[in-house]
C-alpha positions as CSV (number, residue, x, y, z in Angstrom):
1,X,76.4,26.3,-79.9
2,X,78.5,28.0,-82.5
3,X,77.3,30.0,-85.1
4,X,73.8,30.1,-82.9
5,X,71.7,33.2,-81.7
6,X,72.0,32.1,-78.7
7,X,74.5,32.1,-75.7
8,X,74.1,28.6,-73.1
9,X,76.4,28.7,-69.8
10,X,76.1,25.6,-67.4
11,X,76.9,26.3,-63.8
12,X,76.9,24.5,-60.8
13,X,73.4,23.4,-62.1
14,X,72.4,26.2,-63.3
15,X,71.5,27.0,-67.2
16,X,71.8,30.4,-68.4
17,X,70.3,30.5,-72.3
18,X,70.8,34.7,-73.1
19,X,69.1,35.1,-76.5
20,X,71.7,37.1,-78.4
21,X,70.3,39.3,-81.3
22,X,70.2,42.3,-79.8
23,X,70.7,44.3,-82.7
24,X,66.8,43.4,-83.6
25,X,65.6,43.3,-79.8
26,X,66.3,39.5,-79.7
27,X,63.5,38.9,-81.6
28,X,62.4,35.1,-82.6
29,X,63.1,33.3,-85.5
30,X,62.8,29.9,-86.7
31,X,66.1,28.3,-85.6
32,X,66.1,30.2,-82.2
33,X,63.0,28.5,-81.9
34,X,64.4,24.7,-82.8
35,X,67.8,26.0,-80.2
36,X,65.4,27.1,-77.1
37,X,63.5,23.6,-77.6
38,X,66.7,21.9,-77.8
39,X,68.4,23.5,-74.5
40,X,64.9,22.6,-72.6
41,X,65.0,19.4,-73.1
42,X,68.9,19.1,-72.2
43,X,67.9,21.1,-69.1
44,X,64.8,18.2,-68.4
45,X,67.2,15.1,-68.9
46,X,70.1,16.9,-66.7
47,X,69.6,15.7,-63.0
48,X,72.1,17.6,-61.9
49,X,69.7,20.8,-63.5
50,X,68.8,23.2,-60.9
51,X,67.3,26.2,-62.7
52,X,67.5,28.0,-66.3
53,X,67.8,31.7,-66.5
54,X,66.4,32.9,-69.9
55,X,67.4,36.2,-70.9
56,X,68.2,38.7,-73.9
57,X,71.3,40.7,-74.6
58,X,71.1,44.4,-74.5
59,X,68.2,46.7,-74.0
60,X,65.3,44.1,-74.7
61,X,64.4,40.2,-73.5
62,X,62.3,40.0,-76.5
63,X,60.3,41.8,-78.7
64,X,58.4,38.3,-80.3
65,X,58.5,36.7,-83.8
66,X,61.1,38.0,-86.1
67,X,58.0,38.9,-88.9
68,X,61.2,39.8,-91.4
69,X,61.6,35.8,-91.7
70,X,57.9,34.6,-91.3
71,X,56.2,32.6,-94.0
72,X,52.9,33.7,-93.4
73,X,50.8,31.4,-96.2
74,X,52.1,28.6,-93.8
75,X,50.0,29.9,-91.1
76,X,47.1,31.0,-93.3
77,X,43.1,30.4,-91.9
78,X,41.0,28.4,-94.4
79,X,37.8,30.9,-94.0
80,X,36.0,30.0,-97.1
């Protein structure tokens, strides 16, 4: 995955996905997102798939959603 945020290594069946923005804590966004799901579903339809290791380069796994790139009137309550 070029160009991606995140690192995939295959293994004698074993998947390791590193999330690789450590620079903000490897936090989320949107396309990291639409990369994890992708590498899942590889790692479901691969019968010779053992295990998957997730992890995050440099001091932090994750800190959550990257709010820098959130759109939150997308995810806004009706309350009225």
């Amino acid at each position: 995955m070029s160009d991606s945020s995140i690192l995939l290594t295959i293994a004698d069946g074993c998947y390791r996905l590193v999330r690789n923005r450590p620079e903000r804590l490897n936090a989320f966004t949107s396309a990291m997102h639409r990369e994890v799901a992708e590498v899942v579903g590889q790692v479901e339809n691969d019968p010779r798939a053992r295990v998957l290791v997730i992890s995050g380069a440099g001091r932090a796994f994750c800190a959550g959603q990257d709010l820098g790139e959130r759109d939150v009137t997308a995810h806004s309550l009706d309350l009225g």
